[in-house]
C-alpha positions as CSV (number, residue, x, y, z in Angstrom):
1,X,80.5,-10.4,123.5
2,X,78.5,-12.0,120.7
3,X,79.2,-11.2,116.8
4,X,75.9,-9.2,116.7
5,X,77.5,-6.9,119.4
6,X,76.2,-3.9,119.3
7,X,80.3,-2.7,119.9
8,X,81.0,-4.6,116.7
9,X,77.9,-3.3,114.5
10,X,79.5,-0.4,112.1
11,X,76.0,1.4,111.2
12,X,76.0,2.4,115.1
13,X,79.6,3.6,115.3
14,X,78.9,7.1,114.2
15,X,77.1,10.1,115.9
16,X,73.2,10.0,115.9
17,X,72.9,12.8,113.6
18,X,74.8,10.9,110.7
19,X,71.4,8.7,109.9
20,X,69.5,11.6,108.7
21,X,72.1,13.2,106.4
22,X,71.1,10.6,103.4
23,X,68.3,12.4,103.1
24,X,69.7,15.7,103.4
25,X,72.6,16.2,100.5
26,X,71.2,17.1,96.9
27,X,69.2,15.1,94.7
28,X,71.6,13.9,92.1
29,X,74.7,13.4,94.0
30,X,76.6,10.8,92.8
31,X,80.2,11.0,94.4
32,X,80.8,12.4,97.9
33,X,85.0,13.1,98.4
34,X,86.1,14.0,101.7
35,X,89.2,14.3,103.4
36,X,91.5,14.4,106.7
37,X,94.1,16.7,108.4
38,X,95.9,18.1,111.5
39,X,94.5,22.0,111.2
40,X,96.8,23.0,114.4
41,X,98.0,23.0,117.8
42,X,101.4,22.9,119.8
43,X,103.4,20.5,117.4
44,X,104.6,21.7,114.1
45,X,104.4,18.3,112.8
46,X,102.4,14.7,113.0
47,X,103.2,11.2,112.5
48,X,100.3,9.2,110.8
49,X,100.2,5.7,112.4
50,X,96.9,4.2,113.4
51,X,94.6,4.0,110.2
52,X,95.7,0.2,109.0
53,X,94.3,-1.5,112.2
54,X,91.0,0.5,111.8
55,X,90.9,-0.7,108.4
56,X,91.3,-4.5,109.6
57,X,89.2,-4.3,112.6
58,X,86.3,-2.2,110.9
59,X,86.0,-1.8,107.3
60,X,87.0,-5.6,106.2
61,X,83.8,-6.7,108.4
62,X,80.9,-7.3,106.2
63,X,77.7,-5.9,107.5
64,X,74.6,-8.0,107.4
65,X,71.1,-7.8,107.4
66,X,71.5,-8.8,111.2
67,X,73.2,-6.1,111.3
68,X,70.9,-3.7,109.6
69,X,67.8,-5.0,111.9
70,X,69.6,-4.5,114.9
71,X,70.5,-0.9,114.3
72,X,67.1,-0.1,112.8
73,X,65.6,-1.4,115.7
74,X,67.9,0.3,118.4
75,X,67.7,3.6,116.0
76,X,64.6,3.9,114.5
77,X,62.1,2.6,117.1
78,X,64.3,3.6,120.0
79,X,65.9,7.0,119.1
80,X,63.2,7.9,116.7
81,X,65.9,8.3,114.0
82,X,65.0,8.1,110.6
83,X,66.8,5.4,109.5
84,X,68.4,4.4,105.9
85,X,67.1,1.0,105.7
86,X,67.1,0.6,102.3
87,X,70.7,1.9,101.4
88,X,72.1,-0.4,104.5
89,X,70.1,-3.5,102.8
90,X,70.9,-2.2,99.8
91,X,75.1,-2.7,100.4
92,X,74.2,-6.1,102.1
93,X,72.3,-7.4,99.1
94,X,74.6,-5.5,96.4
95,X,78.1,-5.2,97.9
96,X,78.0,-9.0,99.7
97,X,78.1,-5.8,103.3
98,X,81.5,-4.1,102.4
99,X,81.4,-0.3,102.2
100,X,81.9,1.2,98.4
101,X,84.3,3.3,99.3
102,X,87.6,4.3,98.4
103,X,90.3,5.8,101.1
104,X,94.0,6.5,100.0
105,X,96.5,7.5,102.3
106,X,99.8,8.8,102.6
107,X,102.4,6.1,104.4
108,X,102.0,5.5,108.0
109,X,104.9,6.7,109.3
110,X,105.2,9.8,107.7
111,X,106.3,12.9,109.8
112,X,104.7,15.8,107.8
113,X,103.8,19.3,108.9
114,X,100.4,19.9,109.9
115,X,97.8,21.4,107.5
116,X,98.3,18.8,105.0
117,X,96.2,16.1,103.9
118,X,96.3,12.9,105.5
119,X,93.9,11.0,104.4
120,X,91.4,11.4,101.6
121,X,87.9,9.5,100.9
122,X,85.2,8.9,98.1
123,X,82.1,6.4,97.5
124,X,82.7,3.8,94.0
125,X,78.9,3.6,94.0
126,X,77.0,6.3,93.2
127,X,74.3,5.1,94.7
128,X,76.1,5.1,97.9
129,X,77.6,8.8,98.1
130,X,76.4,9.1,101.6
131,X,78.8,6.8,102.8
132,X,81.6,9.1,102.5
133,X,80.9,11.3,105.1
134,X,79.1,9.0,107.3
135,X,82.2,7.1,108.5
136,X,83.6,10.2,109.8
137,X,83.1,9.4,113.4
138,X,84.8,6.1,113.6
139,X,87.4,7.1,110.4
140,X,88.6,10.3,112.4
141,X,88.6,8.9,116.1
142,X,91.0,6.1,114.7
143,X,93.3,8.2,113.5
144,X,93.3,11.2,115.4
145,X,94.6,9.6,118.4
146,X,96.9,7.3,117.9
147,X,98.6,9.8,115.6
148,X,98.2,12.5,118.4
149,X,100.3,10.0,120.5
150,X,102.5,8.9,118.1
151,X,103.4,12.8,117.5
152,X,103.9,13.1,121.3
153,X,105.9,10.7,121.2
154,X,108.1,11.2,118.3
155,X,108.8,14.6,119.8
156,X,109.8,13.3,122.8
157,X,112.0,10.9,120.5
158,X,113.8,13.9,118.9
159,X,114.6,16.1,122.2
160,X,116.4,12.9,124.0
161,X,118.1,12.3,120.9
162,X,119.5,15.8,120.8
163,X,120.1,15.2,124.6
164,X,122.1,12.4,123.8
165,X,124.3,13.8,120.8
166,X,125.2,16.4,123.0
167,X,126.2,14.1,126.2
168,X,125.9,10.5,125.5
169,X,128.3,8.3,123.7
170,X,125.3,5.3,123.1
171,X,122.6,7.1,121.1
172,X,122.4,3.7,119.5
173,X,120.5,2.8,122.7
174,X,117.9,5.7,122.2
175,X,115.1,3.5,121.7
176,X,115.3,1.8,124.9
177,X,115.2,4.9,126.7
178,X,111.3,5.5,127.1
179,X,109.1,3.1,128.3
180,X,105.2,3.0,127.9
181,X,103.7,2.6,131.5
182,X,100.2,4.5,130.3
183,X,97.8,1.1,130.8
184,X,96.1,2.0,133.4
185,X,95.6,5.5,132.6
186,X,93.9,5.1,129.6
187,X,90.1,5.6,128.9
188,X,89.8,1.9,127.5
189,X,91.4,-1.2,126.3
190,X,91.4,-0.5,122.9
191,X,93.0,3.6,123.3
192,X,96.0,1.6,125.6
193,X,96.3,-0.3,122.3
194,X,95.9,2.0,119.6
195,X,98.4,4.7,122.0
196,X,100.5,2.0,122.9
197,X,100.7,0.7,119.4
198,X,102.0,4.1,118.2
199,X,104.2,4.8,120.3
200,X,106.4,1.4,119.8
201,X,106.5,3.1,116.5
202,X,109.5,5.4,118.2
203,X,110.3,3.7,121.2
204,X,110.9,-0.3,121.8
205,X,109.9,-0.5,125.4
206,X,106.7,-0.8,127.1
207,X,104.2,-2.2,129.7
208,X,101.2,-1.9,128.3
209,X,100.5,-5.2,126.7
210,X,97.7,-4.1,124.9
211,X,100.1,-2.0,122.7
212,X,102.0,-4.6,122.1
213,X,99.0,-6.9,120.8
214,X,97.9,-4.5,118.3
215,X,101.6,-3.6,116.8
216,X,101.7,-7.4,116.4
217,X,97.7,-8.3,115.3
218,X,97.5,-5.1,112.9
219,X,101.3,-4.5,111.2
220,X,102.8,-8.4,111.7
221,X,105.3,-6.3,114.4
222,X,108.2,-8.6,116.1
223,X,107.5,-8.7,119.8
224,X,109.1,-5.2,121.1
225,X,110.8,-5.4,124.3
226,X,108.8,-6.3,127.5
227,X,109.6,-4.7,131.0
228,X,112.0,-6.0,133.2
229,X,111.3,-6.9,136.7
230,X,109.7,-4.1,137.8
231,X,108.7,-3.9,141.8
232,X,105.5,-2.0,142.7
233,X,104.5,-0.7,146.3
234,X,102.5,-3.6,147.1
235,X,105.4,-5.9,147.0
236,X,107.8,-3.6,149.4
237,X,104.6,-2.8,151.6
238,X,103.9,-6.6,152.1
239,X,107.7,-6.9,153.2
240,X,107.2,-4.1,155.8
241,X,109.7,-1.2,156.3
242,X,111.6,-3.2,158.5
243,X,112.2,-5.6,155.4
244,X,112.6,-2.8,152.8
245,X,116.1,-4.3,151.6
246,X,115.0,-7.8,151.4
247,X,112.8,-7.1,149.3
248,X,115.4,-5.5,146.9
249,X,117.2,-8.7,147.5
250,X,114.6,-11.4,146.5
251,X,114.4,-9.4,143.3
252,X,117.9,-9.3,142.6
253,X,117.7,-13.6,143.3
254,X,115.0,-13.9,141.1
255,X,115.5,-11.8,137.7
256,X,119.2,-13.6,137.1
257,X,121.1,-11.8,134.2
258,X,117.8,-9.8,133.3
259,X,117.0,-5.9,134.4
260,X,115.7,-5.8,138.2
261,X,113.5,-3.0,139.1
262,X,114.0,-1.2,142.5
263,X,111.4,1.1,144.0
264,X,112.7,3.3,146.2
265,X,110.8,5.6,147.5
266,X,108.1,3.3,149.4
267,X,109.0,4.8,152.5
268,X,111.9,7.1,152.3
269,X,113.9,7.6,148.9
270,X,117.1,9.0,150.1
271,X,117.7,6.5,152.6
272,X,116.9,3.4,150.2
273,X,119.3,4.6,147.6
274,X,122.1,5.8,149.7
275,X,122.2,3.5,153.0
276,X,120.0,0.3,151.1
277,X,121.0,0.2,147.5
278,X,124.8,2.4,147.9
279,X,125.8,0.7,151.1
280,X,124.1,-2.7,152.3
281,X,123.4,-3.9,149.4
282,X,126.2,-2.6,147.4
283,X,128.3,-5.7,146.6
284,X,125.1,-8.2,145.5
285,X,124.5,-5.0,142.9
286,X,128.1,-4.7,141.9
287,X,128.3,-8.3,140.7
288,X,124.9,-8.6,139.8
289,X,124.9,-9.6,135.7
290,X,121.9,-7.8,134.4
291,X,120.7,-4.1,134.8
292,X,119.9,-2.7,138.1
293,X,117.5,0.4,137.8
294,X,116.5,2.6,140.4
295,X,112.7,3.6,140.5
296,X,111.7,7.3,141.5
297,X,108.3,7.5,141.4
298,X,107.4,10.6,143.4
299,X,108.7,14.1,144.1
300,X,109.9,16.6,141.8
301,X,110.2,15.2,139.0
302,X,113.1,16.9,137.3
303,X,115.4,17.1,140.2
304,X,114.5,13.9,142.1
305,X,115.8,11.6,139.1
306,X,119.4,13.8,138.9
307,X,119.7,13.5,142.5
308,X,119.4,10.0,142.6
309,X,121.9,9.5,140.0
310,X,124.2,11.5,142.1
311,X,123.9,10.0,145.3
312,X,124.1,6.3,143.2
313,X,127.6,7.8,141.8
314,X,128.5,8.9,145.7
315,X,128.9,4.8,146.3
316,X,129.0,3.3,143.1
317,X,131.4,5.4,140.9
318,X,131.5,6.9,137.8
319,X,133.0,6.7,134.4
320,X,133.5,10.0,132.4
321,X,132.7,9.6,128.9
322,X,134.0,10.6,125.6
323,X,132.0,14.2,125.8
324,X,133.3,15.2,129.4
325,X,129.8,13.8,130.9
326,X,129.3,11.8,134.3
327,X,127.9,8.3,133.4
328,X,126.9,5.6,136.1
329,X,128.2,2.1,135.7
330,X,126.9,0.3,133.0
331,X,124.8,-2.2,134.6
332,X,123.2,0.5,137.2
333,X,120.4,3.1,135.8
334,X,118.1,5.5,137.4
335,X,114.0,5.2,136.2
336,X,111.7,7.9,136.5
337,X,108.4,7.0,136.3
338,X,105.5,9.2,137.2
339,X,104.2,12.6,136.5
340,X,106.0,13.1,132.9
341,X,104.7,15.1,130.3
342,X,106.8,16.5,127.3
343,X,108.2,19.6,128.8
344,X,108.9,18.1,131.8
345,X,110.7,15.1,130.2
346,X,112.7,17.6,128.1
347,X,113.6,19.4,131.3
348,X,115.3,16.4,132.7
349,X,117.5,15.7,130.7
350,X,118.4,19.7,130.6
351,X,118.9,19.4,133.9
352,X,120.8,16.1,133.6
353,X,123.3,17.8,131.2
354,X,123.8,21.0,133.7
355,X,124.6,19.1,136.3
356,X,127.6,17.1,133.8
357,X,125.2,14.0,133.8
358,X,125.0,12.1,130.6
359,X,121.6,11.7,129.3
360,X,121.7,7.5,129.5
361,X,122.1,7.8,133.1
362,X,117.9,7.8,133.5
363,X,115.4,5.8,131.6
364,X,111.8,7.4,131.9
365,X,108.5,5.6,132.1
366,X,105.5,8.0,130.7
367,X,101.9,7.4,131.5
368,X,99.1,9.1,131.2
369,X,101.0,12.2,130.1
370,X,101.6,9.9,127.2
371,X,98.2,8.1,126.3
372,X,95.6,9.9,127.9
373,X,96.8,13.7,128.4
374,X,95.4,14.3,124.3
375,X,92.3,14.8,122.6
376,X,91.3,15.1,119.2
377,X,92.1,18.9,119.5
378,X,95.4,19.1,120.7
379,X,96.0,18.8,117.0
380,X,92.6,20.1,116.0
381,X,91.7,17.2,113.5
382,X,88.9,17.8,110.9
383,X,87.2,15.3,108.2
384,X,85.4,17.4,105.8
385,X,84.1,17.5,102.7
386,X,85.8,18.7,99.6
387,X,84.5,17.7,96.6
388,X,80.7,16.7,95.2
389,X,79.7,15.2,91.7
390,X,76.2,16.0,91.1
391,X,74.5,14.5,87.7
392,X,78.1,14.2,86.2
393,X,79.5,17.3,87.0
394,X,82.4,17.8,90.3
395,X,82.6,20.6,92.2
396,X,84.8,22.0,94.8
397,X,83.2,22.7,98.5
398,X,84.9,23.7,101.0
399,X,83.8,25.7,104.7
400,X,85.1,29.0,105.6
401,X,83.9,30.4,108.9
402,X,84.6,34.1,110.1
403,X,84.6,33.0,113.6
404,X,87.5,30.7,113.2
405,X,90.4,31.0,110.2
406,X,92.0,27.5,111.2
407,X,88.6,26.1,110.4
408,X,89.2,27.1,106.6
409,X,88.5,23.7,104.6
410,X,90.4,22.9,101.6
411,X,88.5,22.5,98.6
412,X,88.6,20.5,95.4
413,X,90.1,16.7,95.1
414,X,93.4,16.8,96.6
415,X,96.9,15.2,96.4
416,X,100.5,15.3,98.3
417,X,103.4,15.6,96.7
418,X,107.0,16.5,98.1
419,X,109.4,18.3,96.3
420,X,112.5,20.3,97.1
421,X,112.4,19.1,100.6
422,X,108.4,19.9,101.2
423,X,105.4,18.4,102.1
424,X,102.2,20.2,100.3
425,X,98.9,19.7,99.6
426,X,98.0,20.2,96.0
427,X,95.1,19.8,93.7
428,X,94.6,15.9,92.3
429,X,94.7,17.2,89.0
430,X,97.9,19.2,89.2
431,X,100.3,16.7,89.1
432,X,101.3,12.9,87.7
433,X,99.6,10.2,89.8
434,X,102.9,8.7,90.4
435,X,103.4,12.1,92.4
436,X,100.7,11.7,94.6
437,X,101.6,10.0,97.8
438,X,98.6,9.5,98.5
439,X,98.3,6.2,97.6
440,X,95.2,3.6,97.7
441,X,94.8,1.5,100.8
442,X,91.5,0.7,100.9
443,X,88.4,-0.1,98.4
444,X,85.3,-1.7,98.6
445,X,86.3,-4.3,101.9
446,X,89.6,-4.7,100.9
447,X,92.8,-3.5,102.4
448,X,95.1,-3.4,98.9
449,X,98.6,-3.1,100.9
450,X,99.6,-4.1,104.6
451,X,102.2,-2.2,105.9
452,X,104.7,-3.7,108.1
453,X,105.4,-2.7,111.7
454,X,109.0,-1.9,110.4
455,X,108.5,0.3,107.3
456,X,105.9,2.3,109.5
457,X,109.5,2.5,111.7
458,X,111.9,2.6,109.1
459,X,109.4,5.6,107.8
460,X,109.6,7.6,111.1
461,X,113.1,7.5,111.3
462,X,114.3,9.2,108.1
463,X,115.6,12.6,108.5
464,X,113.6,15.2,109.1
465,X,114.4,19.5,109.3
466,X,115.1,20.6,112.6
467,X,112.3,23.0,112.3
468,X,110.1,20.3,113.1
469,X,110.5,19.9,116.8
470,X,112.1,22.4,117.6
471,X,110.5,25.1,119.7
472,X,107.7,22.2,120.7
């Protein structure tokens, strides 16, 4: 696409209705605040990853009069939208095209509980209070889902690691032990990489490339792990079924010391992994100096991944770990990857541990139960207004509807402060400034500090009270 794409062109990334509300807020108003939450939904908590690569992509992009003419022509004449021409050329000719406003944040990688700010926003030009409230569309869709993901998936993070306390004697290798496979389940290239970008946040593996790219372009992240050798269906199909364990062997000759992937259940699972993989081909995987991981990728997906792990231990053995569990040998693993979702992933590895299985037996691959199963309210996100200056003087607003409590706005200026072990939203004015963690991240076109990949990380991983996950 051209830079005068309409997909790059910030006045058009907002809802139609946005172009009229210039004209609609009070004569006088001089400073619009608004801010960002999580109101409610099934997790307790979220992880706020996602607004730093909006900043970069979006708000450090000057608009210009280009810009202007195109959306006034696609707006004005073609919608019949009254359109703000003279406050768009106005930032063009005054503010060189950068946005006046202000956003402070808290940290990316903070794991807070929901119903506290997030995110909080003002204009630095009073001409300009409109502004505020006008990048709500593309301000709240960037951040409400790749922190929904990120959530997701730091939940899932927490129950395996509590799976692998209690059975495992390798938690060290916990972030290994879910791999993005969500590409192609996703609504668009840029949600695989926003949703794939936070979930590398928890996790170190994935497939989806685009996830990848962003964790690198956006936060300066080291290249995360990429899949091994993975077969698909199209490879064992072109083989035939009369060829099924050739084509296990070509990919055990071609991946050396790195991980080969096995499907198995192309035609019929049980006999590939007990008569192909446990008998015929047993030796080749014995010696073989890499990791040999064996794909289920159909059936019941809580039973189907224990029972292949038990019918691998029938013919390759079994060590018994320090905790009393079953663990394969080191360089053979069982993959599940299709159909998980985060009560069935926790169910796994419950039913892993009943049977006396140790949770590092089976690596899961999550898909669109990880990228694309969301929406903005699964956590019910809200941008809303909180505070107006009119001829000098602020004043608190806020929304409170009968017909819905979690709706309930806050009002006034607000800050975040953590004391005695808790997260809570307080008025700006109520504590020191060195309190607030909301800090400053972004003002008038410029992003004032880039966080890298591994503080977001680092930030994630701190302790947390149990209270957060559990119950999810």
């Amino acid at each position: 696409m051209s830079e005068r794409s309409f997909w790059r062109n910030f006045i058009l990334n907002i809802d139609a209705n946005k172009h009229t509300n210039f004209a609609q807020y009070p004569d006088g108003m001089e400073y619009l605040s608004g801010y960002l939450e999580a109101r409610g939904g099934p997790y307790p908590v979220s992880l706020f990853v996602g607004l730093q690569a909006f900043l970069i992509e979006y708000l450090s992009r000057r608009i210009t009069t280009k810009d202007v003419q195109q959306a006034e022509a696609f707006m004005g004449h073609g919608l019949g939208v009254r359109f703000n021409r003279d406050g768009w050329q106005g930032i063009v000719n005054e503010h060189d095209g950068y946005l006046p406003i202000e956003i402070e944040a808290v940290p990316e990688g903070t794991v807070l509980p929901i119903g506290n700010v997030l995110l909080q926003v003002v204009n630095t030009d009073p001409k300009y209070a409109w502004l505020t409230t006008y990048i709500e569309t593309a301000l709240l869709r960037a951040v409400w889902y790749p922190t929904t993901v990120g959530t997701l998936s730091w939940l899932l993070k927490q129950a395996l690691r509590e799976a692998f306390e209690r059975t495992s004697d390798h938690c060290e290798l916990l972030r290994l032990y879910l791999e993005d496979f969500g590409f192609r389940g996703v609504s668009s290239f840029e949600s695989a990489a926003l949703g794939g970008m936070a979930h590398l946040v928890n996790f170190d593996q994935t497939n989806t490339i685009a996830g990848a790219i962003a964790a690198t372009q956006y936060y300066n992240a080291a290249m995360p792990n990429a899949a091994s050798w993975l077969q698909e269906h199209s490879v064992t199909t072109a083989w035939g079924r009369e060829h099924e364990s050739d084509s296990f062997r070509k990919i055990l000759a071609y991946t050396g010391d790195n991980s080969a992937g096995l499907l198995a259940d192309t035609y019929n699972h049980e006999n590939a992994v007990s008569n192909i993989i446990g008998k015929e081909l047993h030796d080749e995987i014995v010696t073989f100096p890499g990791l040999v991981t064996v794909r289920c990728d159909s059936g019941d997906v809580i039973t189907v991944p224990a029972d292949t792990v038990e019918r691998l231990m029938e013919n390759f053995g079994y060590d018994i770990n320090s905790k009393g569990f079953r663990v394969l040998p080191p360089n053979l693993r069982v993959v599940q990857g299709d159909g998980l979702v985060l009560d069935t992933h926790t169910a796994l590895y419950a039913e892993l541990e009943r049977r006396g299985l140790a949770a590092d037996n089976v690596i899961c691959g999550m898909g669109g139960g990880l990228l694309q199963q969301v929406n903005r309210d699964t956590m019910r996100f809200g941008f809303k207004a909180n505070a107006v200056c009119i001829q000098g003087s602020w004043r608190d607003v806020s929304k409170s509807p009968t017909g819905d409590t979690v709706k309930k706005s806050k009002p006034g200026r607000l800050a975040l402060e953590y004391r005695d072990g808790q997260y809570r939203t307080v008025p700006r004015d109520s504590i020191p400034p060195e309190q607030n963690l909301l800090q400053p991240v972004f003002r008038d076109g410029k992003v004032l500090r880039l966080q890298h990949f591994q503080e977001v990380i680092e930030r994630s991983e701190r302790p947390t009270p149990r209270h957060y996950y559990m119950g999810t």
